[in-house]
Structures are given as C-alpha cells and as structure tokens.
N, C-alpha and C positions, 0 to 999 in steps of 0.2 A: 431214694437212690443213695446208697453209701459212698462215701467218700474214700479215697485211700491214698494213701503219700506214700510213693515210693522213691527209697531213695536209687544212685546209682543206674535211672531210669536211659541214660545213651549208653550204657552198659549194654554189654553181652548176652548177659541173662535179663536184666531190668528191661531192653528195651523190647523183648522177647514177651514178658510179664506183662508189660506196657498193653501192647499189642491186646493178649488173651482178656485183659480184665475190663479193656472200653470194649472188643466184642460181647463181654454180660455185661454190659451196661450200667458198668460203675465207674462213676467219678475219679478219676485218677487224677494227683498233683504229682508233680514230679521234680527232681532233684539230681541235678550232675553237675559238678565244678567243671567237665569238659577242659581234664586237664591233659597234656601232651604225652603221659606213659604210653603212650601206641598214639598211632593215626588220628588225629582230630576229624578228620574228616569222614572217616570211617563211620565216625559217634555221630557224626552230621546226619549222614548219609541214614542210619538206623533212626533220628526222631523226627527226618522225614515222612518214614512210615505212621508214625504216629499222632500227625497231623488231626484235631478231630476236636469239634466245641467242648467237648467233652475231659481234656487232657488242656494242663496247665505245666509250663516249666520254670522251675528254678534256677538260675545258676548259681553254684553257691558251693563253698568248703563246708564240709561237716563240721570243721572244727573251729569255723564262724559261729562261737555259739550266740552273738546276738543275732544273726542274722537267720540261724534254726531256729531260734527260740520266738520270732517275729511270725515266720515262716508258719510255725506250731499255731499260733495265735491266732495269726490274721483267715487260717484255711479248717482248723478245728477236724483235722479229718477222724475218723471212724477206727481206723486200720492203719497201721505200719507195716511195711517189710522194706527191713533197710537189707540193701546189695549192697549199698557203696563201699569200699574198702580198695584197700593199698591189696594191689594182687601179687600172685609169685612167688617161690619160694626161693628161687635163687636170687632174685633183684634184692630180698632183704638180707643176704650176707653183705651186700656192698653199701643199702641204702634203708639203716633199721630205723632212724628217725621217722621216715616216709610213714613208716608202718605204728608207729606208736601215736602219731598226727592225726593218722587218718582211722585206722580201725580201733585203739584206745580212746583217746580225745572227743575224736568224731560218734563213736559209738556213745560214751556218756553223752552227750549232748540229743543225742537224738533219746536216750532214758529219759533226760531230763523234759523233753517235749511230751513226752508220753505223760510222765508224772504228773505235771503242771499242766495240763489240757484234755487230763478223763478221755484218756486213747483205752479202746476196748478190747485191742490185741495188739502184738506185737509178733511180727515172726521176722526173721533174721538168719542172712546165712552164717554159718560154720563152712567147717570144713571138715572134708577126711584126714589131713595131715594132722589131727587135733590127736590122732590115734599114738602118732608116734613108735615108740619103740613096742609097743605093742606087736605080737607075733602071732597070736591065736586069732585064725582065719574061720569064718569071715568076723570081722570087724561088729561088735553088736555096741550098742547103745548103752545098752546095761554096764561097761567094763570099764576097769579107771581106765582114762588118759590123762596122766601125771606125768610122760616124758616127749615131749614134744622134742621133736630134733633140727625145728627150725625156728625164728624169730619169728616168721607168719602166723606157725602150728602155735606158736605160745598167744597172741594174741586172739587168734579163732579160741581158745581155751580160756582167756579172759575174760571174751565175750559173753560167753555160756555162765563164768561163772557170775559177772555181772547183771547177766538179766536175773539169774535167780535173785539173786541178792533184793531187785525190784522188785519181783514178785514175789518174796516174800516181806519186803517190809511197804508195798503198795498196792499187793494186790494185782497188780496188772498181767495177766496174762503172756506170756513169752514162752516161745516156739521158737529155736534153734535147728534148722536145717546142717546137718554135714554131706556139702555136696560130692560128688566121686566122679572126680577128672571126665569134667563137662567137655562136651564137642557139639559144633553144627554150623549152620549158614549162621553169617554174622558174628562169627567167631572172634574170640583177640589176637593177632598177630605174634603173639609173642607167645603160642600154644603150641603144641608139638605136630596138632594136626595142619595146623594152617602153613609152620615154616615147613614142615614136611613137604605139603602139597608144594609151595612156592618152590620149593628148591629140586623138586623132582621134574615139575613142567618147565623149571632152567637150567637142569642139565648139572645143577651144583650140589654137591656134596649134602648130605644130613649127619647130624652129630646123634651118635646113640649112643644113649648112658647105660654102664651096668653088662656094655659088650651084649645089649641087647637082652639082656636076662631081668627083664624087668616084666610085672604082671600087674594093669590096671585095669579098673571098674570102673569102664570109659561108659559114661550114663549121656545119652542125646538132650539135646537143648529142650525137646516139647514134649520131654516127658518129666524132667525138672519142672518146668511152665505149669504142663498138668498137673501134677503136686501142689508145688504154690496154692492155686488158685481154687484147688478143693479144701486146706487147710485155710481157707480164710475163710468160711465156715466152721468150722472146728478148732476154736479157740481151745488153748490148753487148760488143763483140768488138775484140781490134785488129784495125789493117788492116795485112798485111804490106808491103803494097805502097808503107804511107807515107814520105814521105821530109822531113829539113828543109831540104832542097832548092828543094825546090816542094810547101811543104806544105798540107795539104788542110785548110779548116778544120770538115770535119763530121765527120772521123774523127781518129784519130789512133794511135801506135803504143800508146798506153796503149787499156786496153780504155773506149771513152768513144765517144758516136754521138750527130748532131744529125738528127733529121728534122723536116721540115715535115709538118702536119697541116692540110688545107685543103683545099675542094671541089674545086679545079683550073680554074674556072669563075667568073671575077671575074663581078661587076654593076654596074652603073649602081644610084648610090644611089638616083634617080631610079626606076627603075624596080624595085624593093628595098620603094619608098614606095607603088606603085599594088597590089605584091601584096599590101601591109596595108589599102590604098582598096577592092581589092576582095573581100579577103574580110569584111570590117568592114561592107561596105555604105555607105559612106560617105566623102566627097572629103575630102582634108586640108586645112587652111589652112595654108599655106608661108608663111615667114619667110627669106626666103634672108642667107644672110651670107657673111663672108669668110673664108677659110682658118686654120684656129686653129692657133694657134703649138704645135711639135710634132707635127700631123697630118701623114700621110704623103698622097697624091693615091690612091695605088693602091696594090692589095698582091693578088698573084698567084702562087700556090702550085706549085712543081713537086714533085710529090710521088712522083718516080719510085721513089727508094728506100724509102720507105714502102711502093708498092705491089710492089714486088720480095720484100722481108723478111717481111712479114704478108699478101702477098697480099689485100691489103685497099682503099681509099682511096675516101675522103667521096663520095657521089654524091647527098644528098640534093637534089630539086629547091628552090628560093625557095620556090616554090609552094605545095609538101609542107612544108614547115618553117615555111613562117609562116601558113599554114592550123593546123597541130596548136599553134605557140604561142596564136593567138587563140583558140584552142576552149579551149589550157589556161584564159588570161588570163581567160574569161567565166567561166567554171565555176567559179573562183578566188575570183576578186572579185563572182560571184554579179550578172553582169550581161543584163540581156535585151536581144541584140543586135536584135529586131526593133521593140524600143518608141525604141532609137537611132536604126534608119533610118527610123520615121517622124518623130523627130524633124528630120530633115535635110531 
C-alpha cells in the first residue's frame, strides 16, 4: 500500500483528494496549519469526512521546516502533492509576505523532504494566473509565462521553476498542475461562487469585476480530484526530444511536466451568475465595477496533454457544478431555499 503525504489536506481541493485516494486504498498522511484565512470550522467540518485508520494528520506550517523535515522522516511517504499554499489574488496586494511564507519558503521545505527521504514523485499545484499577460487563447502549457500580474502568479511561476531546478539536479520527479478557477461543495468562502450564492440567498448585493466582461475556465472540484489521482500513477518523464535550443517550457530534459487542468470551455461571468440565479430561485443584485488590479480578463485551458497522458479532462457542465455546489451550500448552512424564494 503506498503511502502519500498530502499537504493542504482541510483544504478545498486537499480535502476532496483526501477523500478519492483512502477510497483506492492508499495510505494518506496529511498536512494543514488550519490557519484562520476563512472559516476554521469549515476545514473542521471537511476532515471530518475523512476520518479513517487509514489517514493521519498533521498540524503544522509549511514553513516549520524542522517540523516538515521530522514530518518527512518519521512517515517516509511514497508520493507528494503539496495544495498547501497562501491563496487569492487579491489578499496578496494587501498581504505579500503571507505569500512568500507559505508558497516560497513552505514549498522549498517540502523539496527539501522530498530530496532527503527518496520521494518518488512529486506533483504540485500551480495555477492559471501563472499565464499572465499572456493573450493567446486557450492558454497552452508550451508558451512562456514570464509576466505574471499578481504576487500569487509570481510565486505559482517560482514554484514551477523550482521544482525543475529538483528534478533536474535530483532527479526526482515533479508534475506541476495549473488549476483554472476551481468550484464545488466545500468550496472556500472567499470564491466568487460561494460569496455569490451567500449574498443572493441574503438579498445583498454581489460585486462584479470587469462590468462583468470577464471569461473563466470555471473547472468542478471532482474533476480536478480525478486528474490528481490518475497522475499519481504517471510520474513525470523526460522529454527526449527537448532541446535548449527552442526549449519547451512544459517539459524539459529533467524528468519534470506542466499540465493545465481546466474545463476547456471558458464562460461568461455573466452567465456563470444566472446558473446560480437560477438554481437559487432568485435574481442577484449586481454591483458592477472596474477591473481589479492583477485580474486576468480571460483564462481558457488547452488541455490536450492532460487528456492524452490520463485520458481524462474536466467536462463538468456550469449547470451540474453549481447545481450540486448550492444543494452542498443549503444542506451546509441548513437553509430553506423555498422560504428565500418567497421571500423575493
């Protein structure tokens, strides 16, 4: 039975991953400081789910590196996929330290376990903000991202390029996911889908960026999870064919692989907002605003090698995904959506 240490695991997505990898029947140790950026209770409430002899947790800062490096030691796991990280793009115009703590610092440290304890992969999220000023849609793997327009985007691009850096002067393995504006049950608070829902079943206002001219590759949380959990099988590979010539920036001659993880299927925020209108029963009140500093306009996933390698890729509809988030959301927070629509 393989082991695997995930970090990030009362996370959003981690504890969603949590979940899929004790159902095959692998050893999971897990890893969350369960610190206060959103609802503590919330992360409670998700590793309840995951109650199971099988599943171990940590509490612990990433960027405690003696207490990762113990951590590394004392459980020897098989596999990594570190979640954990400083989220958001707009929290890090206000709070860049958070971000260099937790996704710089924290992320060396967890190389560093890898290095020193013969881990036999590694995968790791990125992100699609890593794209940047980037304009040519969809977004591929292959193409520089060299202008990052947020403090987050530049650290997801650290990350990437720090794992090569490992795998190529250690050998180990590293697989970088770029995820594309994740949604679902057990979401984080501080998401567009989730303040959305809350402020439409309360009658208050939503703030929308961009005057609503905004286009995301809103990707569902258990098709993310299914990714995951078939690339943990398919450890990264070189490419022979790479060259420094014209080099490719999703592969490379060390064994180290970027995929995008995304529906394939941008939306209109606009219309993103009416499949929460109308599964809720009820019209938003819009706040329209201007483009926030660091937002990207659009993000559009080509996901070819993804679905080549795992024969897999995201196809959840809006529809489907933010129907099962608002059915989580009531159930959750114990709301009766028919006593809202007649209040409207």
């Amino acid at each position: 039975m393989k082991k695997l240490l995930v970090t990030g695991s009362a996370g959003f997505i981690g504890s969603q991953l949590v979940l899929k990898l004790l159902e095959q029947s692998y050893k999971v140790v897990g890893v969350d400081n369960l610190n206060n950026y959103y609802d503590v209770e919330l992360k409670k409430s998700r590793l309840n789910l995951l109650i199971n002899e099988n599943f171990k947790l940590y509490k612990c800062d990433l960027q405690n590196r003696q207490a990762i490096m113990g951590i590394f030691e004392q459980e020897k796991p098989d596999i990594v996929i570190n979640l954990a990280a400083q989220a958001g793009v707009r929290y890090s115009l206000d709070n860049p330290h958070a971000y260099i703590d937790s996704n710089i610092v924290g992320f060396l440290n967890v190389l560093e376990g890898c290095r020193h304890n013969s881990v036999k992969q590694l995968i790791y999220a990125s992100s699609s903000s890593v794209y940047g000023a980037n304009t040519i849609l969809p977004f591929s793997v292959h193409d520089n991202v060299d202008h990052p327009l947020s403090l987050y985007a530049a650290t997801k691009k650290a990350n990437e390029l720090m794992a090569h850096t490992y795998s190529s002067l250690y050998n180990i393995p590293t697989t970088g996911l770029r995820f594309f504006t994740v949604y679902g049950p057990w979401g984080r608070p501080d998401m567009a889908l989730f303040m959305f829902t809350k402020n439409i079943i309360e009658g208050l206002p939503i703030d929308v960026f961009n005057n609503g001219e905004m286009m995301r590759d809103f990707t569902f949380v258990d098709d993310i999870v299914e990714s995951i959990s078939r690339l943990v099988e398919k450890p990264a590979q070189t490419n022979p064919y790479w060259t420094g010539e014209n080099p490719d920036p999703g592969t490379s001659y060390a064994p180290y692989k970027i995929y995008n993880i995304g529906n394939n299927k941008p939306v209109n925020l606009m219309d993103f907002i009416s499949a929460i209108e109308e599964k809720v029963g009820k019209k938003a009140i819009i706040n329209f605003m201007p483009l926030q500093a660091g937002d990207v306009p659009a993000t559009y996933a080509n996901v070819d090698d993804l679905f080549r390698d795992i024969d897999f890729k995201p196809e959840t509809s809006i529809k489907d995904g933010v129907g099962k988030f608002v059915d989580w959301y009531v159930d959750y927070y114990e709301i009766n959506l028919n006593e809202v629509q007649n209040e409207s």
